[in-house]
N, C-alpha and C positions, 0 to 999 in steps of 0.2 A: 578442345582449346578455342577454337570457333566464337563459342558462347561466355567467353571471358574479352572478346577484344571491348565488344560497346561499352562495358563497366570499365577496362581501362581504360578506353580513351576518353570517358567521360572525366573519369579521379585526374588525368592529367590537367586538366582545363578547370577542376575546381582546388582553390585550396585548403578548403576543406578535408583534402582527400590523401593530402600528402603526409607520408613518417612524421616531419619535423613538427606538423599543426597538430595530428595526433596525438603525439609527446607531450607538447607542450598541454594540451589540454586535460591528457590522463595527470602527470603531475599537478596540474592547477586542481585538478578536481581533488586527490590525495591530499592536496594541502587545505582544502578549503573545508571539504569533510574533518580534519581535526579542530576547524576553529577557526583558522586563518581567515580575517574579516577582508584582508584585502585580495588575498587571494578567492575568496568568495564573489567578491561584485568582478574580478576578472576571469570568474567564468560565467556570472552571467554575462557580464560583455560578450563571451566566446557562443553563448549560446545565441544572442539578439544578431550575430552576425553569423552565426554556422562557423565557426575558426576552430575544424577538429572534432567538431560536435553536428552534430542534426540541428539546423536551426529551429529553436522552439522557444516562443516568448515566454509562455506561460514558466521552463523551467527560471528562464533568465528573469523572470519577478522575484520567483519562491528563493535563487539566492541573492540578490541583489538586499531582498528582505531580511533573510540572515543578516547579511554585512550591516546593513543599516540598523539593523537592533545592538550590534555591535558599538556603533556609533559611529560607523566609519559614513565622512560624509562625500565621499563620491559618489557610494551606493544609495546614501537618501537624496542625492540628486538622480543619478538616475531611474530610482523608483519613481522618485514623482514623475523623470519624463514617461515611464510606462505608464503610470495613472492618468497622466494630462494627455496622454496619444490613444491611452484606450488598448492598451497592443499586453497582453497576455493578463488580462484581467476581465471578471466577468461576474455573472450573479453566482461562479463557483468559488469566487477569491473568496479567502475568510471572512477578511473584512465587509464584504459585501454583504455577505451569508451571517455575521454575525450583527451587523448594523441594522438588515434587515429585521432581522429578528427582534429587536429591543425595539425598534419602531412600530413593527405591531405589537407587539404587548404592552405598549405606553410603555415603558422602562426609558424616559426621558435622560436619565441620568446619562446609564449609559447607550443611549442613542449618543447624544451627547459628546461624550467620550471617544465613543470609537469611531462617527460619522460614517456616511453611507455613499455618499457620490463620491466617483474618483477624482472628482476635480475638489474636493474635500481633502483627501488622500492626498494629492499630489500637491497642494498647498500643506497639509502637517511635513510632508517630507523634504518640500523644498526650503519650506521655513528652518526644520533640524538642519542642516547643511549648513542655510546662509547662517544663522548663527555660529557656526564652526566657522565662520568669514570664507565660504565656497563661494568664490565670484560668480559664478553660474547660475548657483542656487539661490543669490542674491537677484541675481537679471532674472530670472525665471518667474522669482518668487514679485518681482517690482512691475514683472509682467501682466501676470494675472491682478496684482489688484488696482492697475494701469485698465485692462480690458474689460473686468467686470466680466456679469455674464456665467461664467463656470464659478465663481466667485463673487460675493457682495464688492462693487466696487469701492474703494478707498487710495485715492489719492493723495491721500497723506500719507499714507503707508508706502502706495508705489514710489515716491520720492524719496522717503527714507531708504526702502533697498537700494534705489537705485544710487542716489547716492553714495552707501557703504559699497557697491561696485563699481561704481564711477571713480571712487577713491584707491581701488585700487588699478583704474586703468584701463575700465572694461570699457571701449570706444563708443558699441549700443549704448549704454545707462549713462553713457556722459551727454551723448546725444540726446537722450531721454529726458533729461534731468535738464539740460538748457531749453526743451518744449516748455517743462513746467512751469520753470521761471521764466521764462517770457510771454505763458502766457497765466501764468497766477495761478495753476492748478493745483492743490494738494501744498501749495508753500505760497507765500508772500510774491506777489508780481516783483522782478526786478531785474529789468533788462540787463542790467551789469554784471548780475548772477549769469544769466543765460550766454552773455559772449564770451565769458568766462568756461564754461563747459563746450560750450560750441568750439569753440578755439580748442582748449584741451584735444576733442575730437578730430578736427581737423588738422590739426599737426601730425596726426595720426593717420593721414590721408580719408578719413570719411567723406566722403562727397556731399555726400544729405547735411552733414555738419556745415561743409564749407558754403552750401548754396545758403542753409537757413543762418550763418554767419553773415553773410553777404545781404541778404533781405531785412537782417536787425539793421545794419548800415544804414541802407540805402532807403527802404521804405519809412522806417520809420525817426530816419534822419537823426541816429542817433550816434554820432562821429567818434564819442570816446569806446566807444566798443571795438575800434580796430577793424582794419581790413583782414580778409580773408586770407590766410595763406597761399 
């Protein structure tokens, strides 16, 4: 008996280790193996966190993938976060393995098609989502082509995401989106625009909103844009 206490006393301290996380895990996997696309990205979720399961990236990609060929766009949001974090993906993911591949044999086409970096990957994935109007996958996607870099930069692009989740409330992309207009990036300079989303943000308590509401005022003495909340 002795040699059973360290194992329990470890399972109490993780929840991982308990019946209810167990259960709920075995069922999620039962359902996700018949199909179920949501039930599928909620165990990758269970895997990226160990809820019930051994934490293990790599499985929580391979279903997060299912769910996402499904169509379901939480799961192409969170695959792209696995692509754009680099976290259970590798020169053994398929895509990798099969991208590679057509890039050495000149097979442009599909090079092309299937792409080879994960920040490749994680922009097709983020993109499927924000078009399903996923706020997340919107700010994600308005991210990267805001940052450049893992990505061709395009700020007309990043504005337009950011906008489609600015419009629904996302506080970031509003904030985001009053930088561009105010300072002309990727859209038409127009300070009006910007105290506009600034303000949105701000009534929402962003700080960062309410100081760069405050500096359209003040520095650039531009009065119809309204005090800061």
């Amino acid at each position: 008996m002795k040699n059973l206490i360290p194992l329990f006393a470890l399972c109490l301290s993780l929840a991982a280790c308990t019946p209810s996380a167990t259960s709920r895990a075995e069922a999620t996997r039962a359902a996700a193996e018949r199909g179920d696309a949501v039930a599928q990205n909620d165990l990758g979720r269970m895997y990226t966190e160990g809820e019930g399961v051994t934490q293990d990236d790599a499985q929580a990609v391979a279903w997060f993938r299912r769910a996402a060929r499904q169509g379901n766009a939480e799961a192409q949001n969170n695959l792209g976060i696995m692509y754009s974090s680099g976290r259970g993906v590798g020169q053994d993911d398929e895509h990798y393995f099969f991208g590679e591949s057509a890039r050495q044999s000149g097979n442009t086409n599909a090079f092309n098609n299937i792409g080879i970096g994960h920040s490749d990957e994680a922009a097709y994935w983020f993109g499927k989502a924000a078009e399903q109007g996923h706020v997340d996958a919107q700010r994600n996607l308005a991210t990267m082509y805001q940052s450049g870099g893992d990505v061709d930069q395009d700020l007309a692009q990043a504005a337009l995401w950011y906008r489609k989740a600015a419009e629904q409330g996302d506080i970031f992309s509003q904030t985001q989106l009053g930088v561009l207009y105010q300072s002309g990036l990727g859209v038409t300079k127009d300070r009006a625009q910007a105290a506009d989303w600034y303000r949105k943000a701000a009534t929402q308590g962003d700080t960062d909103a309410q100081g760069f509401l405050e500096m359209l005022c003040q520095n650039e003495n531009y009065p119809a844009c309204g005090a800061a909340p």
